[in-house]
N, C-alpha and C positions, 0 to 999 in steps of 0.2 A: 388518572386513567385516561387512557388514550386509542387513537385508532385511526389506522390509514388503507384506501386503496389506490393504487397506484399501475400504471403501466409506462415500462420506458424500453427505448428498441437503441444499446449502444455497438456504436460503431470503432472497434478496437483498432480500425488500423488509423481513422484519429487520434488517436490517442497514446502515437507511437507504441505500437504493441502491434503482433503478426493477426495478422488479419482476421477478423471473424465479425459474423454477427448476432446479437443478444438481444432475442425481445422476449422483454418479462414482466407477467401479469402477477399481482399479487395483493393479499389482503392483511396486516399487522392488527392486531391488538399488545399496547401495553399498559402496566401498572409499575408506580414505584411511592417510594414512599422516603421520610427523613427514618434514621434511626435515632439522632440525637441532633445537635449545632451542626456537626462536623462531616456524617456521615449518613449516604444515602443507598438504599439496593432499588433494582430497578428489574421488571421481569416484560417477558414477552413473549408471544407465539405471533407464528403465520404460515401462510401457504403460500407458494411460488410455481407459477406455470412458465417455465423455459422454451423457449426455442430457436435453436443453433444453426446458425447457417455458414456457405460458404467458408470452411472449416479447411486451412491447410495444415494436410497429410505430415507433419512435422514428427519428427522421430521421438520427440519426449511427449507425443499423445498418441503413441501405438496401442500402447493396451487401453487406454481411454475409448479408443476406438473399437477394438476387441471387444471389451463388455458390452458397450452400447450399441454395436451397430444395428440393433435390431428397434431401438428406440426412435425409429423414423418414421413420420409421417408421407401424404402422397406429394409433397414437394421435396423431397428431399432431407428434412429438417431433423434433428435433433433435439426431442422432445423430451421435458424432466418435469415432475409434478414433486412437491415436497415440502413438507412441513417441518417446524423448527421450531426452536426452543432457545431462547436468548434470558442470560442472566449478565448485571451488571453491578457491582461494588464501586460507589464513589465516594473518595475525601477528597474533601476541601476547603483549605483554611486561608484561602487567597483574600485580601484585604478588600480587592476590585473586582467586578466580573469583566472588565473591559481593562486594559494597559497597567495589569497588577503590579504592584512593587514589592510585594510583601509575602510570606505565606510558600505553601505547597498545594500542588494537585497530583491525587493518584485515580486511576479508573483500572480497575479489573474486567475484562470481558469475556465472556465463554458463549458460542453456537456449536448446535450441536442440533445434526436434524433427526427426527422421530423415525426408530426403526418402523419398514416399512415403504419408505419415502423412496422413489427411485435412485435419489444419491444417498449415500451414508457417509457422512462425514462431521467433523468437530474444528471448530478456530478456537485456538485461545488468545487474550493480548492485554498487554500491561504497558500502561503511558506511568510517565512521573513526571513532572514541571516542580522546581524551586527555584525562586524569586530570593537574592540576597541583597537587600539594602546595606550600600556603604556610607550612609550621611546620613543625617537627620531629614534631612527636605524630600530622601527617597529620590533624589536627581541622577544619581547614579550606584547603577543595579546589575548584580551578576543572576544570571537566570543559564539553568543547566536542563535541556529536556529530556528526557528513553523513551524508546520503544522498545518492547521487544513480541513480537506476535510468530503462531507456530500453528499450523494445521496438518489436519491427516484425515486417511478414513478409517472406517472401521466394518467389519460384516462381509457375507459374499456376496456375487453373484454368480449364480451357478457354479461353475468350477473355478471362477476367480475371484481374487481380491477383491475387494471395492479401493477405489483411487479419487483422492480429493481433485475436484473438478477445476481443469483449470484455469476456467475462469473465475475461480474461489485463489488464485494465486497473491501474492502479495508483492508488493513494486514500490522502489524507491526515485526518488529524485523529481526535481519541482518547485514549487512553492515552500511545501512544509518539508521537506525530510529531504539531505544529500543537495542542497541550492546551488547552480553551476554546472549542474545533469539537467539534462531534457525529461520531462512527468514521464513519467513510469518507467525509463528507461535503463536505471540501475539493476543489476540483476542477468540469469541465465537467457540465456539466447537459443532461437533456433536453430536448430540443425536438421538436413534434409539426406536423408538416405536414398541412394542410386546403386545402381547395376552396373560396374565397370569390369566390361571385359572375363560374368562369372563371379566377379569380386565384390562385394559388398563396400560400399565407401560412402563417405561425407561429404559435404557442401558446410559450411558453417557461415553465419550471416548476424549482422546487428541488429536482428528484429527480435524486440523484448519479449520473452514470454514469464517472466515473473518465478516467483517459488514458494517454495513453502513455511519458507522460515525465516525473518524480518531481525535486523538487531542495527538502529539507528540511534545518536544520539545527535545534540546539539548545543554546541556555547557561547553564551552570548552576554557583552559587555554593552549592557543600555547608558548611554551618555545624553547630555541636551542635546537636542537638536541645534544645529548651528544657525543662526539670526533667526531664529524664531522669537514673535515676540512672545510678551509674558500672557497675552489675551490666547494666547495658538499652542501654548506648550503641553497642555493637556489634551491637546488635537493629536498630538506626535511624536511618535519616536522612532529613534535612531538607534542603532547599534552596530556594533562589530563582533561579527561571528564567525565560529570554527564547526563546520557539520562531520559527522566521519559515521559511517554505516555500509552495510551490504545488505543484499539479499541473495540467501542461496537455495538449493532443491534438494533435504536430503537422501531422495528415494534415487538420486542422478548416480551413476558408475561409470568411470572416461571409458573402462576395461572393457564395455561394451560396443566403441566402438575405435577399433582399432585404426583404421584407413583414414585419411582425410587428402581429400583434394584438392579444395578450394577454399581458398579467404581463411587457412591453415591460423592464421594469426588470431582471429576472434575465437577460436575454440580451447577450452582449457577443462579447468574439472569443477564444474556447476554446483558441487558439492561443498566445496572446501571455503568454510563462513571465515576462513583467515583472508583471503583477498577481498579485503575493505577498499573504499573510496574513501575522499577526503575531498573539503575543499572550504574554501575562507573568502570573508568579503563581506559587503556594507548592505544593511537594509533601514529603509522608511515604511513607518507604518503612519495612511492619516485616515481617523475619523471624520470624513468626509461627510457632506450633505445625501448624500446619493448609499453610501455605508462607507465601512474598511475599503481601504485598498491597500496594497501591500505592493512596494518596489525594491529590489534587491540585487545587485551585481555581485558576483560571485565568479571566482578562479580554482577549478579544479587544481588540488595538489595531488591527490592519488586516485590515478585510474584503473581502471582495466581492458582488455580487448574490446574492443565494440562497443563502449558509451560513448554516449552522445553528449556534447557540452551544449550550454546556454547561460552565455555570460550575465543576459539580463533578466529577469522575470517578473512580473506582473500579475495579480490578483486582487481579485475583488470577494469582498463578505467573509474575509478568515483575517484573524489575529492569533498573537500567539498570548 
C-alpha cells in the first residue's frame, strides 16, 4: 500500500517534441499484492490538476482545441482536473532483479479516467522481456523485448467527441525503445495549416508530436564484456542489438489535407504502423557506485521523413 503527491511543470520542447508547456499537480494512492511465486496485480487511483500553456496551433490538435477552448483560465491556460483508475498484471520468473539471465517478464497495464473527469480517455500496454541462456555459466544470452501500447477516448463533450490528450501521446526512440533516434523523436510530426492565396495548405516540420498507438521491439546478444576482469564481470554488460518499431496516430487521414508547401519531404500518412524504423549497434550497461548507467552507439538502418538520429546515448538509473 502506497501513496504519492507530486508536482512537476514539463518542458516539451526539451524534450524534442513541439513546444508546450505542462504543469501537473497531483495525488496517487496505490495497492498491490502477490498472487502466487510468479504473479502479481497492482491497482491505483488519483487526481491530476493540468495546466497547458504556450500550445502551438498545430493541425493534428484542431479539434483538441475545439472542445476545450473554453477550459482557460485568466492567463491563458488550459486547464483539466481528473481522476483515474490504473490497474496492472505482473509475471515474473526472472532469475535476477538487476542483469537477469534467465527467465521472463510480462506487465499488462490499463488507465482509464473516471467518467466525469474533464478528459475521458483509456491507455492500454503490454511489455514482454525473455532472457535465453546459451551456456551453463549464463555468459552468453539472447534476451528479445515488446511493446506494444494503444489509447483513445471515449464519451462526449457537448456535440463532440472526446479525444485522447495529446500529451497522453506515446513516443519512441532514446535510451530504451528505437536506440540511434533522438527520445521521443520517432513518430507523427507536426503540420501547420495556412492561407494560400484562398487555398488551404501545409507547412510540414520534424517536430515530434507522438501517437496513439506504440509497437517496438528489441534484440539483443549479451556477450562478456571485453577485458573485463573476473572481480568487474558482474558490474557489466555488453551486447549487440537490433531495435525495429514505430509509432503511429490512428485517428490521422493524409485525405484531409490535400496541399502541401513546404518541407513536402517530412509529411506522409501518420497512420500507416507499416513504416517502421530500425536500427543496430553496441551497448554497456555498468552497475556503477553512483547507480546504472547505460552507453550505447547505434546506426539507423530504417528511417523515415523527419527523424532525428543520435549515434551515441547515455543514461543513468535504467537497466534492461
Amino acid at each position: 500500500l502506497g501513496g504519492r503527491a507530486y508536482y512537476t511543470e514539463f518542458e516539451a520542447g526539451d524534450a524534442n517534441l513541439v513546444d508546450y508547456n505542462n504543469q501537473t499537480t497531483g495525488v496517487r494512492a496505490t495497492f498491490g499484492y502477490p498472487v502466487n511465486e510468479s504473479n502479481r496485480l497492482e491497482y491505483g487511483v488519483g487526481f491530476e490538476h493540468n495546466k497547458l500553456s504556450q500550445l502551438q496551433a498545430y493541425a493534428q490538435i484542431r479539434k483538441f482545441w475545439e472542445i476545450y477552448a473554453e477550459n482557460r483560465d485568466d492567463e491563458g491556460r488550459v486547464v483539466f482536473n481528473n481522476f483515474d483508475f490504473t490497474t496492472s498484471w505482473i509475471r515474473n520468473t526472472l532469475n535476477k532483479g538487476v542483469f537477469a539471465t534467465e527467465g521472463n517478464r510480462q506487465q499488462l497495464t490499463g488507465k482509464v479516467t473516471i467518467p466525469g473527469s474533464d478528459l475521458q480517455f483509456y491507455k492500454v500496454s503490454f511489455d514482454d522481456a525473455h532472457y535465453y541462456p546459451l551456456d551453463k555459466e549464463h555468459n552468453w544470452v539472447l534476451l528479445g523485448r515488446l511493446k506494444l501500447a494503444y489509447g483513445n477516448s471515449y464519451g462526449t463533450v457537448g456535440d463532440y467527441d472526446q479525444t485522447l490528450p495529446f500529451f497522453e501521446n506515446y513516443y519512441a526512440g532514446g535510451d530504451q525503445w528505437l536506440r540511434g533516434f533522438k527520445s521521443n523523436s520517432v513518430g507523427p510530426k507536426a503540420i501547420y495549416l495556412y492561407n494560400d492565396q484562398g487555398n488551404n495548405s501545409i507547412t510540414a516540420t520534424d517536430q515530434a508530436v507522438g501517437g496513439n498507438a506504440m509497437s517496438v521491439a528489441s534484440f539483443e546478444f549479451i556477450v562478456p564484456t571485453p577485458f573485463a576482469s573476473e572481480a568487474y564481470r558482474n558490474q557489466l554488460r555488453t551486447s549487440v542489438f537490433f531495435d525495429i518499431g514505430t509509432v503511429w496516430d490512428t485517428t490521422f487521414n493524409p485525405n484531409d489535407y490535400s496541399s502541401c508547401s513546404s518541407s513536402c519531404d517530412k509529411f506522409y500518412d501518420y497512420s500507416d504502423p507499416s513504416l517502421y524504423r530500425s536500427s543496430a549497434g553496441v551497448s554497456l550497461q555498468w552497475l556503477s557506485p553512483l547507480g546504472p548507467l547505460g552507453f550505447s552507439f547505434a546506426r539507423p538502418i530504417k528511417e523515415q521523413p523527419g527523424d532525428r538520429n543520435e549515434i551515441f546515448n547515455f543514461n543513468i538509473g535504467r537497466t534492461f
